[in-house]
Each structure stands twice: as C-alpha cells, then as structure tokens.
C-alpha positions as CSV (number, residue, x, y, z in Angstrom):
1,X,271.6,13.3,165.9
2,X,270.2,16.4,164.9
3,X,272.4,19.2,165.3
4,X,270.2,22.5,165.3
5,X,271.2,26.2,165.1
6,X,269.0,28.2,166.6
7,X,268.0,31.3,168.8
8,X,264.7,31.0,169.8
9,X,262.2,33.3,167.4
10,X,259.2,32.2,165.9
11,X,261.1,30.5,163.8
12,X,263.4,28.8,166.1
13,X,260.5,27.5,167.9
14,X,259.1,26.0,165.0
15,X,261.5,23.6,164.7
16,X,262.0,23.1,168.1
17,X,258.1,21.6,168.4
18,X,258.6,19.0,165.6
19,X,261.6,17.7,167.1
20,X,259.9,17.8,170.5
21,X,256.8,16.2,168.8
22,X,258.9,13.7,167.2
23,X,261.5,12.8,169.8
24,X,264.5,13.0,167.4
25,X,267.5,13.2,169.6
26,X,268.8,16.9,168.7
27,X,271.4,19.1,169.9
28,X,270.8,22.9,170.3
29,X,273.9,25.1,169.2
30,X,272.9,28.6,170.1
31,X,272.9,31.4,167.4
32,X,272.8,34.9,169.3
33,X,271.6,36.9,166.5
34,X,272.2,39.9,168.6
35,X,275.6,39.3,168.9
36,X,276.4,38.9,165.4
37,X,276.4,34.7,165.2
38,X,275.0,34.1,161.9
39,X,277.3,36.6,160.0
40,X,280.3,33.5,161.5
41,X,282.3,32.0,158.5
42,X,281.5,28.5,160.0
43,X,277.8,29.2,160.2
44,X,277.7,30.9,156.7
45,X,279.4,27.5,155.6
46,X,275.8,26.0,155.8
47,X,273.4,28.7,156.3
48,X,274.2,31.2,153.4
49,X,271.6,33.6,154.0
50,X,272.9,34.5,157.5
51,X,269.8,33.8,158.9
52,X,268.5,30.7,161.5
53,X,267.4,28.5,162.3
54,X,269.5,25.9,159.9
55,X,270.4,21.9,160.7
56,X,272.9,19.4,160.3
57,X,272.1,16.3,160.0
58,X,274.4,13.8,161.2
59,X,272.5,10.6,160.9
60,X,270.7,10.8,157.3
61,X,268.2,8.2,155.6
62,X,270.7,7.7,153.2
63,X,273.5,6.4,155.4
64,X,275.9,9.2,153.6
65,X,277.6,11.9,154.8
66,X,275.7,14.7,157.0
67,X,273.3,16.7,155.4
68,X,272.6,20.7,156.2
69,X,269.5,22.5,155.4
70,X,268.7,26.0,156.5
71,X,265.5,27.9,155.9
72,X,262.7,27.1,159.1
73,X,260.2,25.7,156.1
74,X,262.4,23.1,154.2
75,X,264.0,21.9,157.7
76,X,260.5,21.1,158.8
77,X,260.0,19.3,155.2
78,X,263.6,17.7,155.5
79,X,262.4,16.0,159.0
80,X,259.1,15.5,158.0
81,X,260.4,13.6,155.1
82,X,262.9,11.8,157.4
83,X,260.8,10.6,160.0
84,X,257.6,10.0,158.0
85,X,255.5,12.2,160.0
86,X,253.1,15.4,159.7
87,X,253.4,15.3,156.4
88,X,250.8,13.0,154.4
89,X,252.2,11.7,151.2
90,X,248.7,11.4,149.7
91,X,248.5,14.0,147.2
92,X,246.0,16.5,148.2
93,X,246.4,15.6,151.7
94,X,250.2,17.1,151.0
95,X,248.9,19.5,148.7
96,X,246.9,21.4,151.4
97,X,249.8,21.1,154.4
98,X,252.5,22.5,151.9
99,X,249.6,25.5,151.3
100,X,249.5,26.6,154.7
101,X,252.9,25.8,155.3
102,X,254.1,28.3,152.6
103,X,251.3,30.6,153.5
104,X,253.3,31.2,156.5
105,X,256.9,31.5,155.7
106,X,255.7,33.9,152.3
107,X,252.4,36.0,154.5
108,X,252.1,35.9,158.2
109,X,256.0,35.3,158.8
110,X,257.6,38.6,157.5
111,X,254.4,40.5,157.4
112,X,254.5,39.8,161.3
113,X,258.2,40.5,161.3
114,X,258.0,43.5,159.8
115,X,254.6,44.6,162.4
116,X,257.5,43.5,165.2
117,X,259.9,45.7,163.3
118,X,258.2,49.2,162.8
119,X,256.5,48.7,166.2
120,X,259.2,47.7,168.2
121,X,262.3,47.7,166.8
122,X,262.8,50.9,164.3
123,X,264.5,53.8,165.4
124,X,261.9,56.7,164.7
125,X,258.1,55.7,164.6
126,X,256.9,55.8,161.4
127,X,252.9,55.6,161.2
128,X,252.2,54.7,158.0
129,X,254.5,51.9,158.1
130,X,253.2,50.8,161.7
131,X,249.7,50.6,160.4
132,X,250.6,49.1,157.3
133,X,251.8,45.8,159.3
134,X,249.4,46.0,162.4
135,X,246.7,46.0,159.4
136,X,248.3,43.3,157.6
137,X,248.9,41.0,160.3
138,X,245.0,41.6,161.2
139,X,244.2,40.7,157.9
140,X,245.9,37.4,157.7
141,X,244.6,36.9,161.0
142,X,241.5,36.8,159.6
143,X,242.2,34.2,157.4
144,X,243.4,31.8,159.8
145,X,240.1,32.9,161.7
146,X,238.2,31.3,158.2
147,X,239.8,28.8,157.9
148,X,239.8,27.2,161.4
149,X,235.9,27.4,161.3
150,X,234.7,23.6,161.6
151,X,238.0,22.4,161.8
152,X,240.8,21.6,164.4
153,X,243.6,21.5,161.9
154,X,244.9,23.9,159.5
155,X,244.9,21.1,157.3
156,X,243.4,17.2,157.8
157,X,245.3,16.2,160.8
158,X,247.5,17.9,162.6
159,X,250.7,18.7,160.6
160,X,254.0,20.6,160.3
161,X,251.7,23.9,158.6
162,X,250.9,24.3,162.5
163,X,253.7,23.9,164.0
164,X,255.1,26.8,161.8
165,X,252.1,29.0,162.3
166,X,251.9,28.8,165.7
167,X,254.7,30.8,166.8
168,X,254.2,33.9,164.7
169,X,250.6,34.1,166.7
170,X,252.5,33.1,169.7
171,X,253.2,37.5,170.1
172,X,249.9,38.4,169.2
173,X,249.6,41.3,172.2
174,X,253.2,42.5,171.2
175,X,251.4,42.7,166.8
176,X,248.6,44.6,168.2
177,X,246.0,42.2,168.1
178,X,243.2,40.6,169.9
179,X,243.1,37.2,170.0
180,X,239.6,37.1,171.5
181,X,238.4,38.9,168.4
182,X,239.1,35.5,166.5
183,X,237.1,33.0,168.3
184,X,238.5,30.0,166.2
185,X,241.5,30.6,165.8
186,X,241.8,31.3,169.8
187,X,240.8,27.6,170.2
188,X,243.2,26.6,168.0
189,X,246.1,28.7,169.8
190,X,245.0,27.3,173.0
191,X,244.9,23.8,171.6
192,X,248.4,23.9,170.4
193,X,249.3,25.7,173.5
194,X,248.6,23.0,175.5
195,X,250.3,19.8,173.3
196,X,253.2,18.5,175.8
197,X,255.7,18.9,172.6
198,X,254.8,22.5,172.5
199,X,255.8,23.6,176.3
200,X,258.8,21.3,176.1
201,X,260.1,23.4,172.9
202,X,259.6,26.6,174.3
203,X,261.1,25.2,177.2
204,X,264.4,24.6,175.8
205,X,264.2,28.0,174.6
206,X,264.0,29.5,178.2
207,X,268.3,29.8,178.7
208,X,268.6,32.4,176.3
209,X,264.8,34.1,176.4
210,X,265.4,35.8,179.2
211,X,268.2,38.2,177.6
212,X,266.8,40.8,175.7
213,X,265.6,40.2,171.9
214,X,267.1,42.5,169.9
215,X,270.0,45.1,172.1
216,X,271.0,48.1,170.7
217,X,273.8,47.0,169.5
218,X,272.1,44.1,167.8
219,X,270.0,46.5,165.9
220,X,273.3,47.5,164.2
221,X,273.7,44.2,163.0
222,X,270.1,43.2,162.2
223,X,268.7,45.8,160.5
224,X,270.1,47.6,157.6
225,X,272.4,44.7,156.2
226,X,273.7,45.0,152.4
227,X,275.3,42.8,149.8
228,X,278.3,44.7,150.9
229,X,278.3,44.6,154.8
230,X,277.5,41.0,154.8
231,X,280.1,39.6,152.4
C-alpha cells in the first residue's frame, strides 16, 4: 500500500496518474496547504522541505521496513523503479525520459509556478515580473511544441516525463497561453487528456478541488516563508 500525501496541484496530479496508470493500491491522506498541513511535525517527519506531494511506502521491494520519499520527481522514479514500468532501463532509452522528466521539475514547473504566482496570487501586480513568467512559460511552451513534432511521446514510449508534464500544461488559460498556438503539443494534451488513468486521477482530486486554491489566509502561509518561520 501506497500511502500518498497530497493536495491536488500539478504536482499532486502527477503522481496521482502513475498510480492510476499502474493500479497500485494507494491511500490519499490529504495535505491542505492552505491550511498550514505541511508545516505539521508529523508531515515534516518525512517531507523536510514542507512541501507535497511525498509517500510512504508500506509494502517495499525489499521486504524491509516502509520507505518515504518526498519530492513529485523522485516519487515517480521510486514507483517507476518499483513496479518496473515507464521507465526503460535501457540506457538512452532512460537517458532521454530522466531529460524531460527533470526538464520539468527544474523549467516549466516553477517557471509556471511562479507565472501562477505574480498573475494570480501576489498581492500588488507587478508587470515586469508578470511578463517575465507569462514569457517564460511561452517559451518553454515552445519547446514542448519542437519537440512533440513527429512524435507522440515526449520520449520513446509513453513514460513518467509525461505524466509529470502534463499537469503544469493542464492551466494553460490561467498562464496566459494559447494552446491552439502549439499545434503539437495540443495533440499531445488532448491525447493524455483522454488516457482512462488520467480522468480517474484528477478524479480523485475532485473532494478537495472544489475549495478554493490558495485563501487569504493561506497566502500567509505559502508565500513569504523563511528559515526562521518554518523551523
């Protein structure tokens, strides 16, 4: 049994899709970021940069005792690893879906968090900093866009590089995009929009969706964090 801490971001979802891909029996233990979860001793315990989604693993390959990992990227390595799928063990096969999948939790991950920041959440609108990410996420927009030309899969076959890029596109009106603009990577979207896996994992994220991202008081919490306030 998985046991998964999550709220149901980007990347919350990512996670969400592999297990949903995979059918790993998984538990959802809900981290309301807006209400000051992941800053919980007993969260901290196992997810020390007070951030989600993180795992427990309670059933482990190597028949020990459970296993945590936190961080969205090496959880999707971790069950990737586990279950022997999504993740080619061929070299360059590997190679390339580690590429994209760090290409995403280093470039369109916080660049698009911080476009959802200055555009949505920040307290006074700052221009320069709102075109600075709107232009960014554009940009790596365009990359996708290349590199989804004669191809269906980010990499070979479909791996765990698109289940963790797919849900920072996912808000593409909300970044100030067009997704028509980007002819391939709109098939691609639409492609992964329609896997069964895919609706079922946004599905389970549907009981705390509806309450609002980030609430005034959350942005207390979220934004603005030190060394000092955190420890």
């Amino acid at each position: 049994m998985i046991e998964l801490h999550y709220w149901p971001t980007p990347n919350g979802h990512k996670v969400t899709i592999f297990l949903e891909e995979t059918g790993l029996p998984y538990e959802i233990k809900p981290v309301d970021i807006s209400s000051g979860d992941q800053f919980k001793p007993d969260f901290l315990r196992f997810s020390p940069n007070n951030r989600m989604p993180a795992i427990i693993d309670h059933a482990p390959t190597d028949g020990g005792e459970p296993i945590t990992v936190f961080e969205s990227g090496a959880i999707l390595v971790y069950l990737a690893e586990k279950t022997g799928r999504f993740l080619p063990q061929e070299t360059r096969a590997r190679k390339m879906v580690l590429e994209w999948l760090f290409w995403q939790v280093g470039g369109i991950g916080p660049m698009a968090g911080q476009n959802h920041h200055f555009v949505q959440y920040a307290p006074e609108k700052v221009p320069y900093a709102m075109n600075r990410y709107v232009n960014e996420t554009n940009r790596l927009y365009g990359v996708l866009e290349r590199r989804l030309q004669g191809r269906e899969w980010l990499a070979d076959d479909y791996s765990i590089a698109d289940m963790a890029v797919y849900p920072w596109v996912v808000p593409w009106k909300s970044q100030r995009q067009d997704l028509d603009a980007f002819p391939n990577l709109r098939r691609w979207f639409d492609t992964m929009r329609a896997r069964p896996a895919v609706q079922a994992a946004y599905e389970k994220g549907k009981p705390w969706s509806s309450r609002p991202a980030v609430t005034e008081e959350g942005k207390k919490l979220l934004f603005g964090q030190t060394a000092k306030t955190c420890s």
